[in-house]
C-alpha positions as CSV (number, residue, x, y, z in Angstrom):
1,X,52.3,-5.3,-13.3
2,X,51.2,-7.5,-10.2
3,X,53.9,-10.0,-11.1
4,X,56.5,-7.2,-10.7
5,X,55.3,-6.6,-6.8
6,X,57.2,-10.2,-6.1
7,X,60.6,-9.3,-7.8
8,X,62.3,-8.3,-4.8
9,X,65.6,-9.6,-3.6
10,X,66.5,-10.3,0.0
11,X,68.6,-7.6,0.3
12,X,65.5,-5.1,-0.3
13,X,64.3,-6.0,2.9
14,X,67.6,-5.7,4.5
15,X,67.8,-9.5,5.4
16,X,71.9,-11.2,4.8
17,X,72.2,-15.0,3.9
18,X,72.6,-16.0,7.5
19,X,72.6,-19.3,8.9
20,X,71.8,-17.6,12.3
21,X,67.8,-17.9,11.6
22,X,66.7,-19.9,9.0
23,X,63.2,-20.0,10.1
24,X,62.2,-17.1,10.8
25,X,63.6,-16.3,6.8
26,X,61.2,-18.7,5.9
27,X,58.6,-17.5,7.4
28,X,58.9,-14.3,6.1
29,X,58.8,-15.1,2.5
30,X,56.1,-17.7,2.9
31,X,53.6,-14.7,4.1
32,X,55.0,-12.6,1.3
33,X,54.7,-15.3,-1.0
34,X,51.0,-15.4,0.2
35,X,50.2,-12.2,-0.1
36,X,51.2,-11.5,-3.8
37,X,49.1,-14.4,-4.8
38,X,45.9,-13.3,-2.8
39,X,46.7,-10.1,-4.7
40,X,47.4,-11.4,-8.3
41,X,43.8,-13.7,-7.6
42,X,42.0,-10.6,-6.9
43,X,43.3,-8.7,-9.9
44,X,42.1,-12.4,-12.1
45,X,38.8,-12.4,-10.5
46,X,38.1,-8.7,-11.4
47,X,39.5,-9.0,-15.2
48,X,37.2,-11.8,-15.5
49,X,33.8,-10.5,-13.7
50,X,34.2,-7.0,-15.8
51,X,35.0,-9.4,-19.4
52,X,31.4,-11.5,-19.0
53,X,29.1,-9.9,-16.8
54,X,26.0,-12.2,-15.6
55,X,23.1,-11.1,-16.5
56,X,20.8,-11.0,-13.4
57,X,17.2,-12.0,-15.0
58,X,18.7,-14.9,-16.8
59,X,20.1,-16.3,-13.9
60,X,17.5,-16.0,-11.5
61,X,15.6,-18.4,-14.1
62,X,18.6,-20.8,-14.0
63,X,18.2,-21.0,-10.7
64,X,14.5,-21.2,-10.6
65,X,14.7,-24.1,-13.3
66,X,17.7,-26.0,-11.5
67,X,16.0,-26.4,-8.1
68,X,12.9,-27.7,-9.2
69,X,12.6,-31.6,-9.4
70,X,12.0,-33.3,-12.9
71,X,8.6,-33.3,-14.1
72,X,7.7,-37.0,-14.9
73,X,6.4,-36.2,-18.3
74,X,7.2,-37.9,-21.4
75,X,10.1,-36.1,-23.3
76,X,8.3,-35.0,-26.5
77,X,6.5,-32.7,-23.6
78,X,9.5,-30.9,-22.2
79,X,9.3,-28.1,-24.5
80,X,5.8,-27.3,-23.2
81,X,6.6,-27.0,-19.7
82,X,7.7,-23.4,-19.2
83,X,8.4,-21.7,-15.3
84,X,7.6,-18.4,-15.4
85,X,9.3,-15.8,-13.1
86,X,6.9,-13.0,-13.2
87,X,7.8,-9.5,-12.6
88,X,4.3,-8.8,-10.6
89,X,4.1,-11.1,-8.3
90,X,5.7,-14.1,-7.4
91,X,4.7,-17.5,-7.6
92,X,6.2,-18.6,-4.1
93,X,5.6,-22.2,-3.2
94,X,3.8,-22.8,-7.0
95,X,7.2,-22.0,-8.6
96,X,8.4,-25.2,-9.7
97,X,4.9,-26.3,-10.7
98,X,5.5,-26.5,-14.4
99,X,2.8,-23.6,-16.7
100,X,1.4,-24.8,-20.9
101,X,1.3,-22.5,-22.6
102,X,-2.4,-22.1,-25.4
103,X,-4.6,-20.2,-27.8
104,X,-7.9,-20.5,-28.9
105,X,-7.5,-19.6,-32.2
106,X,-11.1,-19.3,-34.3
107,X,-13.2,-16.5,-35.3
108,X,-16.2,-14.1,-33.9
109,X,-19.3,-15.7,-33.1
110,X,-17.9,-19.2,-33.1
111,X,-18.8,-20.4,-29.8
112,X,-15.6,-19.0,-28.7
113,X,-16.4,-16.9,-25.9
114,X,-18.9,-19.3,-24.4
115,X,-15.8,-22.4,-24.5
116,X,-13.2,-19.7,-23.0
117,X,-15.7,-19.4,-19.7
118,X,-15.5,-23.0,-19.6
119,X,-12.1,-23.5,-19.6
120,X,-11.9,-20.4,-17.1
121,X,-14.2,-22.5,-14.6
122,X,-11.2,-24.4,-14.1
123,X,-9.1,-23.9,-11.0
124,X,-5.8,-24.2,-13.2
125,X,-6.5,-22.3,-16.3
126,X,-6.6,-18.9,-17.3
127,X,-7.8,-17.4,-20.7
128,X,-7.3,-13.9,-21.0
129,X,-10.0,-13.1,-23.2
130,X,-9.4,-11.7,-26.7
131,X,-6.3,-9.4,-26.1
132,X,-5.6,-8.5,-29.9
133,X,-9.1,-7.1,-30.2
134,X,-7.1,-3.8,-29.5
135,X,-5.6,-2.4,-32.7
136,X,-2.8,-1.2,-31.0
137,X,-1.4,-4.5,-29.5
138,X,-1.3,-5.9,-33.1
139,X,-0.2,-3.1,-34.7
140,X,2.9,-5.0,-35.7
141,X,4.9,-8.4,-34.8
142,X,6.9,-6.3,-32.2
143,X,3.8,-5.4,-30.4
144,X,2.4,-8.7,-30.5
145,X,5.4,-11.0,-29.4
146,X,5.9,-8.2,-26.6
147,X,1.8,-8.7,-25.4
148,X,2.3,-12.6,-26.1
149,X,5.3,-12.5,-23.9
150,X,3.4,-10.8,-20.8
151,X,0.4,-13.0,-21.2
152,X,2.9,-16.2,-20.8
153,X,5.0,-14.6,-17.7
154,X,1.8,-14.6,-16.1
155,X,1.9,-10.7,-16.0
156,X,-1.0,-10.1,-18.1
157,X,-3.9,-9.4,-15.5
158,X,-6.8,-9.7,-16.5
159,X,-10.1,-10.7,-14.7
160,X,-9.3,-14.5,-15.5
161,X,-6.2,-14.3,-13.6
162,X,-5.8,-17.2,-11.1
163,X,-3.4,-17.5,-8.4
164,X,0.2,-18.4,-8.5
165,X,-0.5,-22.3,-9.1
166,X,-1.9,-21.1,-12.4
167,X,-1.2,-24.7,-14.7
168,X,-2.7,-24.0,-18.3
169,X,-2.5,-19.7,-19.4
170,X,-3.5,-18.1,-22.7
171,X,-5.6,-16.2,-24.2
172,X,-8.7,-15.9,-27.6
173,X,-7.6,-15.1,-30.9
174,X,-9.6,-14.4,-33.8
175,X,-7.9,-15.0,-37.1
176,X,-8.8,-11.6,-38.6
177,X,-6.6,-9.8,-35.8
178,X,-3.1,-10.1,-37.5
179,X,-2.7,-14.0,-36.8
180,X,-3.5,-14.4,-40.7
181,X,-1.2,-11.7,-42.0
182,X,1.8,-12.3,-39.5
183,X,1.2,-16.1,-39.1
184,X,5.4,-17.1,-40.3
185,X,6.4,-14.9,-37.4
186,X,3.7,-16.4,-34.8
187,X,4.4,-20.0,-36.2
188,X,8.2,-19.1,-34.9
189,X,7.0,-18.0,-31.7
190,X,4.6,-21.0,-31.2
191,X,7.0,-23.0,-31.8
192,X,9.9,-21.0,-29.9
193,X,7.8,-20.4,-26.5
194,X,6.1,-24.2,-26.7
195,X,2.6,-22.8,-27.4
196,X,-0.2,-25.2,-28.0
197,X,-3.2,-23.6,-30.4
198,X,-6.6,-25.2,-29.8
199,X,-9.1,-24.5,-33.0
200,X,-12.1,-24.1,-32.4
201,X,-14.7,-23.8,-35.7
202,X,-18.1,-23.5,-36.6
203,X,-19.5,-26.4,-38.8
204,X,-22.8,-24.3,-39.4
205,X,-21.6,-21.5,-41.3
206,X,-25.4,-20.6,-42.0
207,X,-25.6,-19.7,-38.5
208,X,-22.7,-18.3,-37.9
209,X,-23.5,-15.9,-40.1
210,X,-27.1,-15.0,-38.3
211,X,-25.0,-14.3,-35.1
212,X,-22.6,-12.2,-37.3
213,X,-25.5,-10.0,-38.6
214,X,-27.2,-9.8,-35.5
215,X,-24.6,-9.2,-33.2
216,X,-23.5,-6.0,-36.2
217,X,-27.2,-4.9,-36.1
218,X,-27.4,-5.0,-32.3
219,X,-24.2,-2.7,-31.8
220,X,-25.8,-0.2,-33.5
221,X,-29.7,-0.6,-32.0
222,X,-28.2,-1.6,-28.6
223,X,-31.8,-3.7,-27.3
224,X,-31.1,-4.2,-24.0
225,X,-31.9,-0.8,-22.5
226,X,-29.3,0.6,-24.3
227,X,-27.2,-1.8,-23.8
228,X,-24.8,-3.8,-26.5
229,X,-24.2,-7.4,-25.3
230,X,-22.3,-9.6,-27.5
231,X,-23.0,-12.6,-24.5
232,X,-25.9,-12.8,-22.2
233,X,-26.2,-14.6,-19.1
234,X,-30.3,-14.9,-18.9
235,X,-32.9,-16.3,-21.4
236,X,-34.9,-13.2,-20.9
237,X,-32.3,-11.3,-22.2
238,X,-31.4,-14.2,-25.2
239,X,-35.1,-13.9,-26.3
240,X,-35.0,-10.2,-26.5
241,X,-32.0,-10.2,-28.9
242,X,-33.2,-13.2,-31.0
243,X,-36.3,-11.7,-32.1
244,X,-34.4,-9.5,-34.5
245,X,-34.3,-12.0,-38.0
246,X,-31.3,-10.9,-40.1
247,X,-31.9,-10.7,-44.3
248,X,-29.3,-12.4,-45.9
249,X,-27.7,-11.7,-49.2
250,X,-28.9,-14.6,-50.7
251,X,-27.0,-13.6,-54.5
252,X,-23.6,-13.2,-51.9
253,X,-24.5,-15.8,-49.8
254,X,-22.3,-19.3,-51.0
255,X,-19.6,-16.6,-52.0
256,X,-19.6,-15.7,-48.3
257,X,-19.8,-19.2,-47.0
258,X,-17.1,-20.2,-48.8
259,X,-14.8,-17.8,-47.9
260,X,-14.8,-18.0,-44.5
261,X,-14.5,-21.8,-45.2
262,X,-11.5,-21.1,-47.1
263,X,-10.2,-19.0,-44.3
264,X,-10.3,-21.9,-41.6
265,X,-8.8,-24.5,-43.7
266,X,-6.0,-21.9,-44.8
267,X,-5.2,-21.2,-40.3
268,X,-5.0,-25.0,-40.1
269,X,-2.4,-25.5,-43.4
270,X,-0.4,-22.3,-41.8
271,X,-0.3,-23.7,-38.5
272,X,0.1,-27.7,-39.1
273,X,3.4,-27.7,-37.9
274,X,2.2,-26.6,-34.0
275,X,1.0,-28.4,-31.6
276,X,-3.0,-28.1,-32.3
277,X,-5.7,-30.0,-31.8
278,X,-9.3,-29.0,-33.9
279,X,-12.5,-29.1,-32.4
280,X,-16.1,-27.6,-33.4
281,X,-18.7,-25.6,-31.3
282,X,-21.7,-27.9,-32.3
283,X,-19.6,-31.2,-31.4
284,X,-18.7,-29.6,-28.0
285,X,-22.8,-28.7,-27.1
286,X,-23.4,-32.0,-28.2
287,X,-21.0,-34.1,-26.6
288,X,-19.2,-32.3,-23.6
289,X,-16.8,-35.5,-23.0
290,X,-15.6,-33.4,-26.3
291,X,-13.9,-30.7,-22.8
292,X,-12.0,-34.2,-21.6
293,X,-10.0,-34.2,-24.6
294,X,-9.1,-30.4,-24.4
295,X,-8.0,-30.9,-20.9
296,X,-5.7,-33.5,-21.6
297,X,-4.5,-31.8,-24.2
298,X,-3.3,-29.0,-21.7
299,X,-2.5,-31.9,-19.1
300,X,-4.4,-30.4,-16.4
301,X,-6.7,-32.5,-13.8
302,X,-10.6,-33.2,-15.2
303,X,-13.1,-31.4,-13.5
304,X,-16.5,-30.7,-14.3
305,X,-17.2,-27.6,-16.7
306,X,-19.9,-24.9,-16.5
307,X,-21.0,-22.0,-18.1
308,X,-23.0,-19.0,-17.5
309,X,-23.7,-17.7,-20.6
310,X,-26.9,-18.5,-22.1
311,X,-27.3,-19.5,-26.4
312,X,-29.2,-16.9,-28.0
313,X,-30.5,-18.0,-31.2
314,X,-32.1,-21.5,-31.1
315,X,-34.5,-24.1,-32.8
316,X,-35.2,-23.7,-36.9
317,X,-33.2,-21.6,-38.9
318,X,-36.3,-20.8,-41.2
319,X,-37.5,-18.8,-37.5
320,X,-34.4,-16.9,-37.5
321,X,-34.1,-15.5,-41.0
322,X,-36.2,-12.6,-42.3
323,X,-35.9,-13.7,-45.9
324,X,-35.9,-17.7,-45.4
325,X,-37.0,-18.4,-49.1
326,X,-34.3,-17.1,-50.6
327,X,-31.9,-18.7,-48.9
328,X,-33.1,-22.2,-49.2
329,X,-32.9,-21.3,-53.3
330,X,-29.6,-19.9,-52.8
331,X,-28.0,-23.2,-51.0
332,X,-30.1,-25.8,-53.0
333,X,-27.6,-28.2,-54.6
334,X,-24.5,-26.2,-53.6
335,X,-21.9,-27.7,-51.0
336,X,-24.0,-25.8,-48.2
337,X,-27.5,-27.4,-48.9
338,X,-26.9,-29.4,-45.0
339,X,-26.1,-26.2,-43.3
340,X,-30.3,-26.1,-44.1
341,X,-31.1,-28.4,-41.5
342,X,-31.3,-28.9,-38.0
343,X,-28.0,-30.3,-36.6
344,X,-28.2,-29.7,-33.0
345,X,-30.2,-28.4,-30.6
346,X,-28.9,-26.6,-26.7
């Protein structure tokens, strides 16, 4: 087609083999010359352009990615540096300042909401709070990769939300909110998106278990002038809820225990193969240096941690159970005797 354009003879264009003007001849057919080629490129560059069309997101992040200097991080941590290009806002000057992605993966009444305010005190990290509370967003793995993937473009806003030099974003997830029953899939996407899961347990699971009952039984009764709190930021408020003294199936009670104990150590086996580190609430109260390790675990600067929220049940367990008796028979000589005692104090 375009090559035929260029087929013409001399005589076409009325022009006789003539000694008279060779120059000017040659000048004519170099500008024709150039012409069919500038046309024959153009006709290329269009074929080409319609055959693989660039998709415009993925190469905005290309280009994002290619200007920015080389983090000096070991290379074992390149997977976990991630530059988001979020579609709400945009992280201007903070773009090239490289974002870890994390979850705090444990279960209700844990400690967990008390260490996510830490870690929100922090000028570079933001915990989103526990998202998959919300039956909908884990109503299947399509629903959760799709919330997981806002959360980690930085387009999930939420009250802990920081600015555009945001260095360490995630979010709380219980166990019991599809983690357990979708974990291959999550596992892949942990691994895929350079997610970091920090575990955070109970080693009391006596007490646990009086939060677990009292925080149910308080839903319901709602002590704070009508009010359910599952946190409180006052010890007048704290002494109000603690008065109520759960009774415990004692006949259910190691049964229970060792369950949920069986449920932990099952979230660590599934998730072995992540990037994870394990801590426990009571080692955190008692130690805080227990907060350096977690921050350089996400690789973001130290800085002094505080929290608002204030502990709610304290001092003996033998004050904080209706039917105490019966529990210390229940846990006599079993694997669960220790959880009897006084580990820690805040």
């Amino acid at each position: 087609m375009a090559e035929d354009l260029c087929l013409f003879s001399k005589d076409s264009f009325g022009l006789k083999s003539s000694k008279k003007n060779p120059l000017l001849l040659r000048m004519i057919l170099l500008v024709f010359a150039t012409v069919c080629g500038v046309y024959i490129l153009t006709i290329c560059l269009k074929q080409i352009g319609s055959a693989s069309p660039l998709k415009s997101g993925a190469f905005n992040v290309r280009v994002i990615e290619s200007s920015c200097p080389v983090a000096s991080v070991d290379p074992w941590e390149i997977p976990y540096l991630h530059y988001p290009n979020p579609k709400t806002f945009s992280r201007s000057e903070c773009a090239c300042n490289p974002v870890r992605n994390f979850a705090i993966l444990s279960m209700q009444r844990s400690g967990s909401g008390w260490f996510e305010t830490l870690l929100n005190n922090h000028t570079n990290i933001s915990s989103n709070g526990e998202i998959f509370s919300v039956k909908i967003r884990k109503t299947n793995v399509s629903t959760i990769v799709e919330t997981l993937d806002q959360i980690y473009n930085l387009d999930w806003l939420s009250s802990a939300s920081k600015n555009e030099c945001t260095a360490a974003v995630g979010l709380k997830w219980m166990l019991n909110q599809g983690l357990m029953q979708h974990h291959k899939e999550i596992v892949d996407y942990f691994k895929r998106n350079g997610v970091s899961a920090i575990f955070l347990f109970r080693r009391n699971l006596l007490r646990r278990m009086i939060s677990v009952l009292a925080n149910s039984y308080d839903q319901k009764a709602k002590l704070l002038n009508g009010t359910h709190k599952s946190h409180v930021h006052s010890p007048h408020e704290a002494a109000i809820l603690a008065k109520y003294k759960p009774t415990i199936n004692s006949s259910l009670l190691v049964a229970d225990l060792k369950q949920v104990e069986d449920m932990a150590k099952q979230a660590l086996q599934y998730f072995n193969g992540t990037r994870h580190i394990v801590l426990y609430y009571e080692d955190v109260v008692r130690n805080r240096t227990k907060l350096v390790d977690v921050l350089n675990f996400l690789r973001v600067p130290q800085m002094e941690l505080k929290s608002r929220q204030v502990k709610i049940h304290r001092g003996s367990l033998r004050n904080q159970i209706e039917n105490w008796n019966d529990v210390q028979k229940s846990l006599k000589g079993t694997d669960y005797e220790s959880f009897l005692l006084d580990d820690y104090r805040k």
